[in-house]
C-alpha positions, 0 to 999 in steps of 0.5 A, spaced: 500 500 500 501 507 498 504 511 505 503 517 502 497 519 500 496 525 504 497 533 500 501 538 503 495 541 507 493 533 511 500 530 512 502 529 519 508 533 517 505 539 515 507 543 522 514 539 523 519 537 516 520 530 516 527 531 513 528 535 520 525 528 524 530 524 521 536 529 522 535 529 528 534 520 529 542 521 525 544 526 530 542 521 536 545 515 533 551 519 531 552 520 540 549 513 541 551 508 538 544 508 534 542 505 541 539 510 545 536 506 552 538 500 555 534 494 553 527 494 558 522 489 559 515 492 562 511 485 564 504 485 562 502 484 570 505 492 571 501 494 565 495 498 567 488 495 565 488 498 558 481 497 557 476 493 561 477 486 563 470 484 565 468 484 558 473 480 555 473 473 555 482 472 555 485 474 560 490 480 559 496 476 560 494 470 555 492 475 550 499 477 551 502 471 551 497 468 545 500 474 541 507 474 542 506 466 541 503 467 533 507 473 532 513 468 534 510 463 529 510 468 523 517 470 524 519 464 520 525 469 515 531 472 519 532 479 518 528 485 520 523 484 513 519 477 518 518 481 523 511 480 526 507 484 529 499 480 532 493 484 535 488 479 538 479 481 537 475 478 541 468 477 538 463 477 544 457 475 539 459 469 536 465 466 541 470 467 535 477 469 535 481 474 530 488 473 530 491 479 526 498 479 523 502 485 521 510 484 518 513 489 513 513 484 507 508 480 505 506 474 509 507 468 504 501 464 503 505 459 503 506 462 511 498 463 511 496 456 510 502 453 515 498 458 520 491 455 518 494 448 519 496 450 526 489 452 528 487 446 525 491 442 530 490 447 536 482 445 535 483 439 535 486 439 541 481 440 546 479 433 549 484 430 554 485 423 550 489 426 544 492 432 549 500 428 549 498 426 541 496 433 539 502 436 543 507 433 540 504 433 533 503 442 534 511 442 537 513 437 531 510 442 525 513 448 528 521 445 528 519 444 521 516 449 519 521 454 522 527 448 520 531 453 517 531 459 522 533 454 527 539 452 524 540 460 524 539 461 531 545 454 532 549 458 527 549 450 525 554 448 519 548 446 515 545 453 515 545 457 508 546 464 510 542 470 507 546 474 503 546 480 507 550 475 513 554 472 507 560 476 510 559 473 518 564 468 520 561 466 527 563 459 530 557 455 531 553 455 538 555 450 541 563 451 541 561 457 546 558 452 551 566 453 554 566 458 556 560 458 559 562 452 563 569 456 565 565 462 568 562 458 573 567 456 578 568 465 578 560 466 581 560 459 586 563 458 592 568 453 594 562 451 599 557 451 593 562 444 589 556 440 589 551 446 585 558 448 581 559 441 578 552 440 577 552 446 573 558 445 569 556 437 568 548 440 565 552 445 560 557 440 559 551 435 557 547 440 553 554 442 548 554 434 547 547 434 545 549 441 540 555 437 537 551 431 536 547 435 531 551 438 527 555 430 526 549 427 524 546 426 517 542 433 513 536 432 512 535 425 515 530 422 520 536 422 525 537 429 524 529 431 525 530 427 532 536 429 534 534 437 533 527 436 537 531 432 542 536 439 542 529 443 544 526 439 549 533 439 553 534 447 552 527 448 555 529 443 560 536 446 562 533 454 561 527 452 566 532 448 571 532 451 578 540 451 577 541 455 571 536 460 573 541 461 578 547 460 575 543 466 570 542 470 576 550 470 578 552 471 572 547 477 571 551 480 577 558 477 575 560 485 572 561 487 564 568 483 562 567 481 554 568 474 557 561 475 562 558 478 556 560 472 551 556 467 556 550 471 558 549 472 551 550 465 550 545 463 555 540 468 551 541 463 545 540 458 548 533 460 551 531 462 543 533 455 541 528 453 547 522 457 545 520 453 539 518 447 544 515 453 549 511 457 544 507 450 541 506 449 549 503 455 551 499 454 545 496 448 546 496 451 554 492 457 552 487 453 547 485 448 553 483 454 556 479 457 552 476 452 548 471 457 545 475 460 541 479 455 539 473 449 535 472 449 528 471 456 525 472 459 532 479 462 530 481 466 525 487 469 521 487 475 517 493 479 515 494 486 513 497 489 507 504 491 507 505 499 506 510 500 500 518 503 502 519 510 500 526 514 499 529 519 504 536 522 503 538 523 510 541 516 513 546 514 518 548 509 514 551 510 506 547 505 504 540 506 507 536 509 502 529 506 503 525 509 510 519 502 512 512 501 516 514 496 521 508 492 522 507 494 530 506 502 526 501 498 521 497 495 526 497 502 531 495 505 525 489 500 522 485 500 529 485 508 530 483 508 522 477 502 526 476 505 532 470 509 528 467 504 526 462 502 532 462 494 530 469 495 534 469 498 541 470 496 548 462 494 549 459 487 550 454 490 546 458 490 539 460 484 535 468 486 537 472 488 542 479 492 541 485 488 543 489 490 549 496 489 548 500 487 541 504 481 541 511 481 537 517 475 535 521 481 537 522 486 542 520 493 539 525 498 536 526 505 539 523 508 534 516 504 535 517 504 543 516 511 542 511 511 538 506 507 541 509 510 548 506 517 546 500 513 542 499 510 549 493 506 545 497 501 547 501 499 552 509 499 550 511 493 553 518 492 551 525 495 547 531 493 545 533 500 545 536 501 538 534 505 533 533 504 527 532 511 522 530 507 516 522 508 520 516 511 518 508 513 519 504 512 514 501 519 512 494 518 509 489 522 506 484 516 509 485 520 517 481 523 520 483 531 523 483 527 530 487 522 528 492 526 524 492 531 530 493 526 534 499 523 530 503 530 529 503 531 537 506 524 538 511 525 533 512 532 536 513 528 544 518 523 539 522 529 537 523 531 544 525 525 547 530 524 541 533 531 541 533 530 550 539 525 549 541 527 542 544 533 549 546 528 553 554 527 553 555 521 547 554 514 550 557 508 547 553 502 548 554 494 545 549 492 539 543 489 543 540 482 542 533 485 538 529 478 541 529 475 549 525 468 552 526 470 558 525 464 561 532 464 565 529 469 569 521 468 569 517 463 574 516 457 570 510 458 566 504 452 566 506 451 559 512 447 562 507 442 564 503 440 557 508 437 554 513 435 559 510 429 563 510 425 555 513 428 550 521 430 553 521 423 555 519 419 550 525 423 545 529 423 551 530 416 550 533 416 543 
């Protein structure tokens, strides 16, 4: 779709230049870093109630778990082009869910029918019976269907690289793991041998499993078990009391490469064990609430990606396109809704606005900014780097309320922006754009559907 379509008169920009907006993005980048804020994590817990929970059926932490899950499903691509953005729409009269898809590139309909098979799986699910079967059918499809990432995300010898990291030579995952293993002797104790060597011993036994993979066979029976079998145990060592500790110690352990090099280490594994959490928060949130998950209860529906546009000013040579990125898209689709009166926060119309918005990544500085001063949503997290290749689509198709509304938020992002463009230069590392985050979280209830069946019986392999 076309992001201009505004005149002089209607554009969002008509009191505030935008070539002067993205000046200023190139200013702060150049003092920064382009990493303005540390990494944030706001949990949905601390969030206030957006809206009223009396009229929606989910609560709002699994409408926020169930987003961040399907938009993690859509990200099947690396790079920023898949990343995925997902607003959940209860619809109170018929006891149907939407789920709403957002990326900066088209969702494949390859994609989309890989996601119509997963509603298919999750509604079949319901009867306790078939639980375990439906539960190792559901995690099986998606290590298959996110089959290449995940060799990405092990740096795994088999991975094909995208172009735009054929120049990268990282070594593979499991050949950090010594290191890993060599920084538990600086955070334990001597009294602590026993906790120690259990650490040391867990790691150990993981980075045995990693390199196993990488020695088997490509695109053979062996490799498909063994590389489910990875997951499983990546989600049981990252859900362990022991290395949650460890994570904990090593948090506080100070900012030495060789601390950062693990800690980021521990972070790998977590995204490796998100692709067994993830189908278990599914199948979790399913049989909570069955009434969207029957036939035809669950629907899919993906927005129209908005088209790059050119700009002249970048902190990079070659960033010469400016895009929509699919939180933007979904912000600006539901204020362009918000007048229809089928979706608003009453019981008495057929839609409720969603609450949160779910994310296969943390969100940009520049989106953290926007939907912060937006406030139609709660900002839920950053990853803190900023991106100048970002823009607002500026319609003809607003309202004067919503335009009105958009200059303001923009005029707040500029303050922001220029308020630590006047900071003295702070240098920060390259932030990790996504977390799991269960090396520091309760375990989740999730950890129950699958594991009493389904881990072991791998397990035994």
């Amino acid at each position: 779709m076309n992001p201009r379509t505004a005149d002089i008169q209607q554009s969002i920009w008509k009191d505030f230049s935008e070539d002067t907006f993205r000046s200023h993005l190139v200013l702060l980048e150049e003092r920064t870093n382009a990493v303005p804020v540390d990494s944030q994590l706001f949990p949905v817990a601390s969030l206030a109630e957006t809206r009223s929970a009396r009229h929606y059926g989910l609560s709002i932490r699994d409408e926020q778990t169930l987003a961040d899950a399907f938009a993690f499903l859509a990200a099947v691509q690396e790079g920023a082009q898949s990343v995925a953005a997902v607003c959940l729409e209860e619809h109170i009269r018929q006891h149907t869910l939407t789920v709403r898809f957002a990326a900066v590139d088209t969702i494949s309909l390859d994609l989309q029918q890989a996601l119509h098979t997963v509603s298919i799986i999750l509604g079949a699910s319901g009867s306790p019976d078939d639980r375990d079967l439906r539960s190792k059918e559901l995690f099986h499809f998606v290590v298959r269907l996110h089959f290449k990432r995940i060799l990405g995300r092990l740096r795994s010898s088999k991975w094909e690289k995208p172009k735009y990291l054929s120049r990268t030579h990282k070594k593979s995952l499991w050949q950090d793991f010594d290191n890993l293993a060599h920084r538990v002797q600086f955070v334990y104790t001597k009294r602590e041998k026993e906790l120690r060597d259990d650490v040391q011993h867990n790691i150990r036994t993981l980075a045995d499993t990693y390199s196993r993979f990488e020695s088997v066979s490509a695109k053979s029976v062996e490799e498909f078990e063994l590389l489910v079998h990875l997951i499983q145990v990546s989600y049981d060592f990252c859900t362990s009391t022991t290395a949650r500790d460890y994570a904990r110690r090593m948090s506080n352990a100070g900012q030495t490469n060789q601390v950062r090099a693990a800690v980021k280490t521990l972070r790998q594994i977590e995204k490796v064990a998100a692709y067994y959490r993830v189908p278990a928060t599914l199948i979790r949130v399913s049989h909570r609430y069955p009434q969207y998950f029957r036939a035809e209860g669950l629907r899919m529906e993906y927005l129209a990606p908005y088209a790059s546009v050119p700009t002249s000013i970048g902190y990079e040579d070659w960033a010469r396109t400016c895009h929509v990125h699919a939180e933007i898209q979904l912000v600006v689709y539901y204020d362009m809704r918000s007048c229809d009166t089928n979706m608003v926060d009453d019981p008495n119309h057929d839609s409720l606005m969603p609450r949160v918005m779910g994310t296969s990544k943390y969100l940009c500085y520049l989106c953290y900014l926007f939907i912060k001063f937006h406030s139609g949503f709660p900002a839920a997290n950053t990853h803190g780097r900023l991106y100048d290749q970002w823009t607002v689509p500026d319609l003809a198709e607003y309202s004067q309320e919503q335009r009105e509304r958009y200059r303001q938020v923009i005029k707040s992002m500029d303050e922001a922006i220029m308020t630590h463009a006047s900071k003295p230069p702070c240098w920060r590392a390259e932030p990790m754009t996504s977390r799991e985050n269960l090396l520091n979280s309760v375990q989740e209830e999730s950890a129950i559907v699958l594991s009493q069946s389904v881990i072991r019986d791998t397990a035994r392999r």
